[in-house]
C-alpha positions in Angstrom: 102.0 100.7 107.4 101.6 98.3 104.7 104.2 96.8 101.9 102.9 96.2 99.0 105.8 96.0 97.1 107.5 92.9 99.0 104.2 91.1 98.9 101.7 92.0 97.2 98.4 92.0 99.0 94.5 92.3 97.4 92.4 94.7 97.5 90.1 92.7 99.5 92.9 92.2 102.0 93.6 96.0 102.2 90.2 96.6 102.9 90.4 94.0 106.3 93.4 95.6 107.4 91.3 98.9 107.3 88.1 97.3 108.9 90.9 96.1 111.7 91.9 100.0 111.6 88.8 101.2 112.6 88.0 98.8 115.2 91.4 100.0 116.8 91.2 103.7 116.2 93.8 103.5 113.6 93.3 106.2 111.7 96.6 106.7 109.1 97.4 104.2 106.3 100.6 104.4 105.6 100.6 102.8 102.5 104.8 101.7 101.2 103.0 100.8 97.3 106.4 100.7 96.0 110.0 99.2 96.7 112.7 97.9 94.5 111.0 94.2 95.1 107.9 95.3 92.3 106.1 98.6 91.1 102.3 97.1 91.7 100.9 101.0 90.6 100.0 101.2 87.3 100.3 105.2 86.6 99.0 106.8 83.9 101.5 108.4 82.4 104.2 105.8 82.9 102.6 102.8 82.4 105.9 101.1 82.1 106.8 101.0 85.7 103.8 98.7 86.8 104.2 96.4 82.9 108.2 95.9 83.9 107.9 96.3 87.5 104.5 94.6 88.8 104.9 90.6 90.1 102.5 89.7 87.3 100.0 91.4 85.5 97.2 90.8 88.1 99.5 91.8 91.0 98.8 95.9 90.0 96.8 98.3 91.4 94.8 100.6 89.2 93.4 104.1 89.4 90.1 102.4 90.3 91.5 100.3 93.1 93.0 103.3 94.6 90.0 105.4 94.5 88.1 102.3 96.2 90.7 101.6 98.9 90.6 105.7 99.8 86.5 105.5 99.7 86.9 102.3 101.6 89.2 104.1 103.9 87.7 107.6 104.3 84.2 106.7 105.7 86.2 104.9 108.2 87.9 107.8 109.3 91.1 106.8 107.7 93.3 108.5 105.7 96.1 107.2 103.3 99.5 107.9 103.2 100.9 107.0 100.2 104.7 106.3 99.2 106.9 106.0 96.6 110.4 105.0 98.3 113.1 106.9 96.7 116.0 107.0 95.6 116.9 103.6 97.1 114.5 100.9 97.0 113.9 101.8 93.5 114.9 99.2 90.9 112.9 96.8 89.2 110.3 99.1 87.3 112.7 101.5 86.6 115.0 99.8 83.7 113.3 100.7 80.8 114.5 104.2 80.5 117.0 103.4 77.4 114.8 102.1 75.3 112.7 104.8 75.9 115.0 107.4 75.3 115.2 108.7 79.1 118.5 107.0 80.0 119.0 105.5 83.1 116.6 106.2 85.4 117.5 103.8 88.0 121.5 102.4 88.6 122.5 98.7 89.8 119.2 97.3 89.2 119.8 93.8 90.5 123.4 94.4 90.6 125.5 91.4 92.5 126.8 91.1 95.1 124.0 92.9 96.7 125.2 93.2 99.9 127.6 95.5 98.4 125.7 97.7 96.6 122.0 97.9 98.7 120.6 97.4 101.8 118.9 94.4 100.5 118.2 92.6 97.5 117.2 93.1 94.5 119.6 96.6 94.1 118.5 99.5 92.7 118.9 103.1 93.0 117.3 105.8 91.3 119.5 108.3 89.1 120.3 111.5 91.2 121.3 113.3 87.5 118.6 112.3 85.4 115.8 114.9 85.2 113.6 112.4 83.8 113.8 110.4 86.8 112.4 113.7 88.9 110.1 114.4 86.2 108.5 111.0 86.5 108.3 111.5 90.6 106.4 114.5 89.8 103.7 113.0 87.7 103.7 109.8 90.5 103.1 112.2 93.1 100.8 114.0 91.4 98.4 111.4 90.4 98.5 109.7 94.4 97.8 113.1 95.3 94.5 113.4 93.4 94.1 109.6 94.2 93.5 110.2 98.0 92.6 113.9 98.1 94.0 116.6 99.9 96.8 116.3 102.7 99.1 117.9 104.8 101.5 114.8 104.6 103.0 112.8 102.1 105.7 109.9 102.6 109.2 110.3 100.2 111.1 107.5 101.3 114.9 108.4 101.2 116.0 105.6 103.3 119.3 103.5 103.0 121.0 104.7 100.1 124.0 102.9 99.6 126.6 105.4 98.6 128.8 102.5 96.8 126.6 102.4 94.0 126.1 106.1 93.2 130.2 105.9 93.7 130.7 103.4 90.4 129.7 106.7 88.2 129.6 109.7 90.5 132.9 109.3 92.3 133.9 112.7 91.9 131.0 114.1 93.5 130.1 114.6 97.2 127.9 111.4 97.9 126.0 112.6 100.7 125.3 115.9 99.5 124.0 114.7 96.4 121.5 112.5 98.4 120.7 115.9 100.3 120.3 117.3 96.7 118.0 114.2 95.8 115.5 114.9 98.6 115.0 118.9 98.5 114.6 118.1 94.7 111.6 115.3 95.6 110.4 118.0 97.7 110.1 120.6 95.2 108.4 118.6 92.7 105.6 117.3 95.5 104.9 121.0 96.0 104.4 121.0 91.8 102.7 118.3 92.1 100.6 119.8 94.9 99.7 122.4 92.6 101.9 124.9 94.4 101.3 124.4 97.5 103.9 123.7 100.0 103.2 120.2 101.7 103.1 120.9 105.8 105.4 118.2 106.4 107.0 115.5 104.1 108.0 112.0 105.9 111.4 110.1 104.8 112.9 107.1 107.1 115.6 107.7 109.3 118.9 106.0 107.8 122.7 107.5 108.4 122.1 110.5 105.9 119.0 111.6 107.6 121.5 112.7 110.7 122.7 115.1 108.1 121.8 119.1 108.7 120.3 119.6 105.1 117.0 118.6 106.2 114.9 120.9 107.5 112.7 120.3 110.7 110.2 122.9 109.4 109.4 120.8 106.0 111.0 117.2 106.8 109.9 114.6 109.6 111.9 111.6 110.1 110.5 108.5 110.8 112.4 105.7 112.8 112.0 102.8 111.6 115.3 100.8 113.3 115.3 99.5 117.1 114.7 101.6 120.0 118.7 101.8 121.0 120.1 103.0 117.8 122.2 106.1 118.3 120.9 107.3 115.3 117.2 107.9 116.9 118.9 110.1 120.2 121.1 112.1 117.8 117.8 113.1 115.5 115.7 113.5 118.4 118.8 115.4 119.8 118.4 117.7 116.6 115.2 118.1 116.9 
C-alpha cells in the first residue's frame, strides 16, 4: 500500500516500488491516491478536486499516468487497487461545492481543533446527505475502474469517521447508522460504476463502526490496519 495523498510520490518512484514488487512476489498495489491531506487525481469530470485539492499543480496524476503505472504494473504480474478514502479522510479537494452549486460536499474541512473533530489533521468529512457527493464517487469510481481494468476488488475507505463532526448538523439523526447508510450507498454506486455488475468483495479499514452488523461478510472485507492486540481485530474476526 502506497499514500499518495500524505506525500506525494512520482511516477518514476511508483514504478521502483513496483520493480521492488516483483522481485518480492508482491503482486497487489494497493494504491490510497487520495486522503484529506491532497486530491493528486485529476478526474475528468471533476476536475476541481485535483485544481483545489492537489499539493501543487505538478503533484497530480493524470489519466495518462495511471494508464502507465497499470501497464507498468500489469506486465509485472501486478495488479492495482485503487482507493478513494471515504467519507473521512475527505477534505481538502472537496470545498468547492458552493460555488459550484452542489453545496457542501465535504463538512469541517480544516476545522480546529482537529483533534476534536478527525482522526488527524487537516479535518474533513464528506456529506452523508448530499447526492452530489455520491454522484461524484460514482463517476471517481468509474473512471479508476476503466483506469486499471477489470477487478473483483475495489478499496472504499470508510475508516475513522469522527461522529462529532457529522453531530454539529446531523444531531438528530442516528450517527452510526448513517455511516452504515454512507457505505451500502458507496457500494451501490461502485456496482453503477461497474456497469452493473456487483463487485465480489469491496475493502474498507477496520475502525469502531466497522464492528457494526450492517456490513455484510458476503460483499464487505475489513482490513486491519491498527496493532495486532486491538480488541477490535478479535471481535471482527469473531464475526467473521
Amino acid at each position: 500500500m502506497l499514500d499518495t495523498s500524505r506525500h506525494y510520490f512520482s511516477v518514476d518512484a511508483i514504478k521502483r516500488t513496483l520493480v521492488g514488487m516483483s522481485h518480492s512476489k508482491l503482486n497487489r498495489f494497493h494504491w490510497h491516491l487520495t486522503d484529506s491531506q491532497s486530491f493528486p487525481f485529476v478526474s475528468k469530470y471533476y476536475p476541481e478536486l485535483a485544481k483545489y485539492g492537489a499539493y501543487s499543480s505538478s503533484e497530480i496524476y493524470t489519466h495518462d499516468d495511471v494508464k502507465d503505472i497499470v501497464n507498468f504494473a500489469q506486465v509485472r504480474g501486478i495488479q492495482v487497487i485503487p482507493e478513494i478514502d471515504a467519507p473521512a479522510h475527505a477534505g481538502n479537494g472537496w470545498q468547492w461545492g458552493p460555488s459550484k452549486g452542489l453545496g457542501e460536499l465535504s463538512l469541517c474541512i480544516n476545522q480546529q481543533p482537529w483533534n476534536a473533530f478527525c482522526g488527524e489533521p487537516p479535518c474533513g468529512q464528506l456529506n452523508p446527505k448530499n447526492n452530489h457527493t455520491y454522484a461524484i464517487l460514482q463517476s471517481l469510481y468509474q473512471e479508476l475502474l476503466e483506469l486499471t481494468g477489470p477487478t473483483d476488488y475495489f478499496h472504499l475507505g470508510g475508516d475513522e469517521v469522527n461522529l462529532e463532526c457529522w453531530g454539529q448538523y446531523f444531531n438528530d439523526t442516528d450517527l452510526r447508522g448513517l455511516w452504515c447508510d454512507f457505505m451500502h450507498q458507496a457500494y451501490n454506486r461502485l456496482k453503477i460504476a461497474n456497469k452493473g455488475v456487483e463487485m465480489k468483495l469491496a475493502g474498507v479499514w477496520s475502525s469502531g463502526l466497522t464492528q457494526m452488523p450492517c456490513l455484510s461478510n458476503k460483499n464487505f472485507v475489513v482490513q486491519v490496519w491498527g496493532g495486532s492486540q486491538w480488541s477490535e481485530n478479535y471481535q471482527l474476526l469473531d464475526a467473521g
